[in-house]
TORMI-681379 format. One line per 10 residues: for each residue x, y, z negated of N, C-alpha, C, CB. Coordinates in steps of 0.001 Angstrom, whole numbers, padded with zeros to 6 digits, m for minus. Glycine has a CB too. Layout:
BEGIN
X/Y/Z/X/Y/Z/X/Y/Z/X/Y/Z ~ ... $
END
This chain:
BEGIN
m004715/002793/m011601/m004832/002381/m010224/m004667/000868/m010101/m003803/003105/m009366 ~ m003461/000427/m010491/m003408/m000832/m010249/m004573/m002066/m011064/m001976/m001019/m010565 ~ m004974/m001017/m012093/m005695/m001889/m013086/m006997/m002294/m012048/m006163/m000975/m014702 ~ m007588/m000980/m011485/m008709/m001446/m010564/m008393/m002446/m009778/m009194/m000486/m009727 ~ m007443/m002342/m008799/m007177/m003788/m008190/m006241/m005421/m008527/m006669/m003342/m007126 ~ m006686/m004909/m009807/m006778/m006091/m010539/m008013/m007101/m010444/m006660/m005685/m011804 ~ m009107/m006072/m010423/m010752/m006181/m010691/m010686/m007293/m009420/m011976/m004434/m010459 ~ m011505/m008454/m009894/m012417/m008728/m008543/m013083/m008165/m007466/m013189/m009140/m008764 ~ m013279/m008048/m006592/m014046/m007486/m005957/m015563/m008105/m005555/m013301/m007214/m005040 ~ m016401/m007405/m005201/m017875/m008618/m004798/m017443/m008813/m003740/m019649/m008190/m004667 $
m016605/m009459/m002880/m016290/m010402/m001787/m015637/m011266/m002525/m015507/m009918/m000568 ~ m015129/m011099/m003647/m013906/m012162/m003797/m014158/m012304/m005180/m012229/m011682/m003392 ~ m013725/m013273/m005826/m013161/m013459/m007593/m011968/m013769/m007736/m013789/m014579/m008490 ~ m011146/m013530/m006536/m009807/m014240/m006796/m008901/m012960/m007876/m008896/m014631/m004986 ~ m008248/m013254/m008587/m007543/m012336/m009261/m005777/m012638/m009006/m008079/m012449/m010850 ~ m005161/m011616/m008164/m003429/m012640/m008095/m002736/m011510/m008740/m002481/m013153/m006152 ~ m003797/m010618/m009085/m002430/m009540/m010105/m002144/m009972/m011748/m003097/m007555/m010320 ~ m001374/m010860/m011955/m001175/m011147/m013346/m000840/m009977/m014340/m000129/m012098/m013407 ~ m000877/m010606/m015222/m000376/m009076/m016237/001255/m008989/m016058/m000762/m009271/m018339 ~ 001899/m010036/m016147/003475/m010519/m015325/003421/m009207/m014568/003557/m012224/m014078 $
002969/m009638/m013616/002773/m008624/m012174/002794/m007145/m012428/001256/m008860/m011398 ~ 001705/m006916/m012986/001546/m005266/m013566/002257/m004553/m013863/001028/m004981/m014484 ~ 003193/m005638/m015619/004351/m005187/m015474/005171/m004573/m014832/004682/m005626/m015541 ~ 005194/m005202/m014086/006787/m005438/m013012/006413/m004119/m012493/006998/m007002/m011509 ~ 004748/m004471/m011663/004309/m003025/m010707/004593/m001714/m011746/002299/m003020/m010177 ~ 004443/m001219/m012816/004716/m000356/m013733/006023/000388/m013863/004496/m000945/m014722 ~ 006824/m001095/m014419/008402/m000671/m014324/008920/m000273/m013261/009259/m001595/m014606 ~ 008772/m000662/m011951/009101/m000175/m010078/008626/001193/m010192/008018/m001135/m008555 ~ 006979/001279/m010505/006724/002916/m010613/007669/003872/m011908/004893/003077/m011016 ~ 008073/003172/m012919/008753/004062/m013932/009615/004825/m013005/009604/003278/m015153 $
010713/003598/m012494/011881/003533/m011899/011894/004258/m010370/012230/002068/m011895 ~ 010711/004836/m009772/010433/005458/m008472/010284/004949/m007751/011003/006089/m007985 ~ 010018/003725/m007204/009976/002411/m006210/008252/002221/m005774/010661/000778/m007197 ~ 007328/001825/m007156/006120/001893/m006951/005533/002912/m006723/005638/001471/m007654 ~ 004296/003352/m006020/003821/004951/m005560/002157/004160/m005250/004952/005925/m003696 ~ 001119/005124/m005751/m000122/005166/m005526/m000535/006449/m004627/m000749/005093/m006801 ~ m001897/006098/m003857/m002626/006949/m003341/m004120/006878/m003730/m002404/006857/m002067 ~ m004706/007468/m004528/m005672/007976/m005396/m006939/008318/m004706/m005159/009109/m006079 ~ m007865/008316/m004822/m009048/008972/m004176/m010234/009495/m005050/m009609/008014/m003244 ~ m010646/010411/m005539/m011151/010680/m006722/m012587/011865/m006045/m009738/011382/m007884 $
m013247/011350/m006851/m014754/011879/m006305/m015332/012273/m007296/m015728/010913/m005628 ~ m015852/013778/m007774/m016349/014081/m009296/m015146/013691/m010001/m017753/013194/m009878 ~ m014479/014220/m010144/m013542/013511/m011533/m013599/011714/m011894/m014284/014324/m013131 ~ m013970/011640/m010732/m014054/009412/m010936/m013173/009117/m010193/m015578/008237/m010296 ~ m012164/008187/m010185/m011269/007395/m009212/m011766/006716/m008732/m010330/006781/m009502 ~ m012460/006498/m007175/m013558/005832/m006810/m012457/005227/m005258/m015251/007006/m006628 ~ m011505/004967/m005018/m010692/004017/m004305/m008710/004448/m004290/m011489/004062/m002608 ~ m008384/003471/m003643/m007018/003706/m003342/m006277/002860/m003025/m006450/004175/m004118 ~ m005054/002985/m002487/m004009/001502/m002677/m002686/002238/m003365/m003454/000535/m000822 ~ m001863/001103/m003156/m000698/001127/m003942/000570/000133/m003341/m001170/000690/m005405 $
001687/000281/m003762/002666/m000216/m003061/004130/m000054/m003304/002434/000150/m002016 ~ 005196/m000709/m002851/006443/m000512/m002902/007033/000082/m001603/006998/m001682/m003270 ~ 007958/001161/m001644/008677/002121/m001172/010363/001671/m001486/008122/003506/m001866 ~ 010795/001391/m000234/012245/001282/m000252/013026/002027/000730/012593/m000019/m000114 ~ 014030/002440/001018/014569/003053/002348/013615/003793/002822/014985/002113/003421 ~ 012941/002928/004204/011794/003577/005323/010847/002700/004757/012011/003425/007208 ~ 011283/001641/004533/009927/000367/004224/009009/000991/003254/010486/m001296/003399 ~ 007599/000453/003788/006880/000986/002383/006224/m000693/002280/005420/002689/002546 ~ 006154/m001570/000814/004971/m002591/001311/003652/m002335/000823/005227/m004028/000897 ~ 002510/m002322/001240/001409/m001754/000849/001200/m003213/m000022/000275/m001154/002104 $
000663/m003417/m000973/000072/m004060/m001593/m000999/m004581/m002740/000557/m004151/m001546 ~ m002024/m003145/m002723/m003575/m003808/m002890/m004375/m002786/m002706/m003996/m004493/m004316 ~ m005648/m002349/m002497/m006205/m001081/m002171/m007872/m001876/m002939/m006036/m000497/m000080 ~ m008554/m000861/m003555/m009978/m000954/m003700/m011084/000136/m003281/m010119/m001156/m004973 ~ m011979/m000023/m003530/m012989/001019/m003276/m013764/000796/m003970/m013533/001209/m002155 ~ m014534/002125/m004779/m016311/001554/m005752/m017260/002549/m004998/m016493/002011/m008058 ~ m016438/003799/m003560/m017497/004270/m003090/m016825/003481/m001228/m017735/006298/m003528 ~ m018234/003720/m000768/m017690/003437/000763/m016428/004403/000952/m018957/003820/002045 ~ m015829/003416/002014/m014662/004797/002987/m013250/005150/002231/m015572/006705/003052 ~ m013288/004839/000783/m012342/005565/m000283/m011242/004604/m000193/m012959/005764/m001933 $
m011060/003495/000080/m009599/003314/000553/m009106/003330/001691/m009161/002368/000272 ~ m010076/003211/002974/m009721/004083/004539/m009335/005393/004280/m011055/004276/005641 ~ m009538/006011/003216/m009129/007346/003318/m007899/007431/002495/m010208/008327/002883 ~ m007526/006597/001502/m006143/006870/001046/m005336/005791/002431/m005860/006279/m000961 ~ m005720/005084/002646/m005179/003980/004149/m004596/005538/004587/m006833/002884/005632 ~ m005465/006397/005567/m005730/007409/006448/m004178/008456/005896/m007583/008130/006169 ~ m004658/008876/004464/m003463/009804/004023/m001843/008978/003919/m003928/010436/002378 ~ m002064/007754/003395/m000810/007169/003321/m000016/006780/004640/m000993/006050/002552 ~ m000787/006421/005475/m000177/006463/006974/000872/007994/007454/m001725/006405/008085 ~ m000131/008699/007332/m000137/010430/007519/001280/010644/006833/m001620/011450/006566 $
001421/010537/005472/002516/010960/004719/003600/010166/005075/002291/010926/003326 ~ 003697/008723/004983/004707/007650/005869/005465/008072/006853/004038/006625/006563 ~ 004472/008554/008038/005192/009268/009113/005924/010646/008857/004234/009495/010136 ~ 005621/011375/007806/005688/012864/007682/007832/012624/007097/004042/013708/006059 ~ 007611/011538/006168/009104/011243/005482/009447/010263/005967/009292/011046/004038 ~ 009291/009965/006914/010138/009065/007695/010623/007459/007639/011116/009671/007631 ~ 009502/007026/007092/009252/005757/007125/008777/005322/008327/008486/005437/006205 ~ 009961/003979/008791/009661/003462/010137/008727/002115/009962/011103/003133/010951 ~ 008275/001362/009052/007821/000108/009001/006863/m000044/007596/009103/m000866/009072 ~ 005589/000169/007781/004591/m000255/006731/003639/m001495/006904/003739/000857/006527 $
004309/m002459/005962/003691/m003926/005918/002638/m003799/005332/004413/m005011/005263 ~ 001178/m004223/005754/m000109/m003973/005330/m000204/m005694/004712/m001304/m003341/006728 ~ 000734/m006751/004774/000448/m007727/005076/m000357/m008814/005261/000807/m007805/004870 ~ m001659/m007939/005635/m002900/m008445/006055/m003597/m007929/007475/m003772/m008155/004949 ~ m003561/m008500/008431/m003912/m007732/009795/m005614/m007817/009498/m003256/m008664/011509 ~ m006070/m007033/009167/m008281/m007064/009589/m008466/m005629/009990/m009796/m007387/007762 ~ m009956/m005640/009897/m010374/m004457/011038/m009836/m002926/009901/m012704/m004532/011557 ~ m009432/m003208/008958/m009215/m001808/008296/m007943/m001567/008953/m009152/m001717/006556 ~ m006678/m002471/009230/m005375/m001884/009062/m005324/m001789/011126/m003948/m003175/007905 ~ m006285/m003127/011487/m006408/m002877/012622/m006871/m000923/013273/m007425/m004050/012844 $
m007540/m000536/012270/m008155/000640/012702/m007111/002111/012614/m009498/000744/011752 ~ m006327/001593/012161/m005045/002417/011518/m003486/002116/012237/m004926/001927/009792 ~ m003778/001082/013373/m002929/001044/014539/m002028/m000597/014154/m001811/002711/014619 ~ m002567/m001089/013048/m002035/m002351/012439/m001776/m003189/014025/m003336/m003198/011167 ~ m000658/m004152/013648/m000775/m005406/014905/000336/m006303/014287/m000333/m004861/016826 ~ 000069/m007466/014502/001259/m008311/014540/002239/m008666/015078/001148/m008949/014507 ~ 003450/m009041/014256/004316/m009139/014873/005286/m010353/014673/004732/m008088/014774 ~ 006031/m011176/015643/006925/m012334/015259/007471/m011656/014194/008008/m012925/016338 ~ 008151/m013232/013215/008979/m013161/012045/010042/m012517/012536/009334/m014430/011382 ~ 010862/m013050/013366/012181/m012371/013914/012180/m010756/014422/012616/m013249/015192 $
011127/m010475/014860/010838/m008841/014743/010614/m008326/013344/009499/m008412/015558 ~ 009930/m008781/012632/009770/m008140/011587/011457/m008194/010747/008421/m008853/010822 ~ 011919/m009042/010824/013282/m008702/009821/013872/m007925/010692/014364/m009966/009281 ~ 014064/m007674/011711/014404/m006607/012737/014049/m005083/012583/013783/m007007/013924 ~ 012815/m005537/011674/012535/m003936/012209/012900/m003858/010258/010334/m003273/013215 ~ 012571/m004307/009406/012943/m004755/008316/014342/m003849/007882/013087/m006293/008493 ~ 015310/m004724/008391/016542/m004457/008282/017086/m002946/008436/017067/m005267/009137 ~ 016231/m002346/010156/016406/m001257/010371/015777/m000586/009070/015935/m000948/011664 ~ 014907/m000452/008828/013714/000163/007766/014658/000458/006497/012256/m001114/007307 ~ 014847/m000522/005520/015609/m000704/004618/017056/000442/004702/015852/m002225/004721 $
017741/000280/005949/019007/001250/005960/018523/002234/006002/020006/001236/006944 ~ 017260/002865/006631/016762/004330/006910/017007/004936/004983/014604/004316/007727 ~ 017150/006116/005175/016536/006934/003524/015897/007947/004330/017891/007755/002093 ~ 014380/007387/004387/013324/008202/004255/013680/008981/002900/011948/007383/004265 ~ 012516/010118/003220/012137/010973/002168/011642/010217/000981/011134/011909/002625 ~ 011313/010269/m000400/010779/009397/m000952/009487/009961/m001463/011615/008852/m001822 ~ 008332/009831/m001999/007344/010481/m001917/007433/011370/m003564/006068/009425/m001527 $
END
C-alpha cells in the first residue's frame, strides 16, 4: 500500500515518501498505530489510503488510485468505520473537492488543537 503512494502520480512527480519514511510508516503499522484501507478489483490493488490512528485521532496521510473512484471509495469506507469506533477528528490535511465531498472543512489552528487534544484522550475502538 504505502509502496503505491510512494509512486508519482500523472499530476505530480513529487515523491515526499522517503524510504526513512516507509520505515517509520511500517514500524507504526508493526506496532498497531499505522492502518490501511485497500481497494482491490480482480485480485489487483487498484486504490487506497493509509494513515496514523491514535486515541480518536486518525491522520490520513496518502491515498492513490490506478482505477477511477478507488480511493473515494476507501475515503467513503474509512470515514464510515471512523465514525463506527469512535473517532472524533480525521485530519485529511489537505482540504480539495475529494475530502470536501466527504464533509472535509477548515478549521483555525486553535480549534484544531482543541479538538486535537479532545481526540487524543478519547480510546476509540482501534481498527
Amino acid at each position: 500500500m504505502i509502496h503505491n503512494c510512494a509512486r508519482p502520480s500523472a499530476n505530480s512527480h513529487d515523491i515526499w515518501l522517503t524510504a526513512e519514511l516507509i520505515e517509520a510508516y511500517i514500524e507504526l503499522h508493526k506496532r498497531g498505530f499505522a492502518h490501511s484501507v485497500e481497494v482491490w478489483h480482480d485480485e489487483k490493488l487498484v486504490g487506497g489510503e493509509y494513515g496514523v490512528a491514535l486515541g480518536g485521532f486518525y491522520a490520513g496521510e496518502s491515498m492513490f488510485h490506478y482505477e477511477d473512484y478507488a480511493s473515494r471509495v476507501a475515503l467513503a469506507y474509512l470515514v464510515e468505520r471512523l465514525r463506527k469506533q469512535g473517532f472524533t477528528l480525521l485530519d485529511t490535511q489537505y482540504l480539495n473537492a475529494t475530502s470536501r465531498e466527504f464533509g472535509g472543512y477548515e478549521i483555525s489552528l486553535t480549534e484544531y488543537q482543541s479538538l486535537l487534544t479532545s481526540a487524543l484522550a478519547n480510546q476509540a475502538i482501534t481498527f
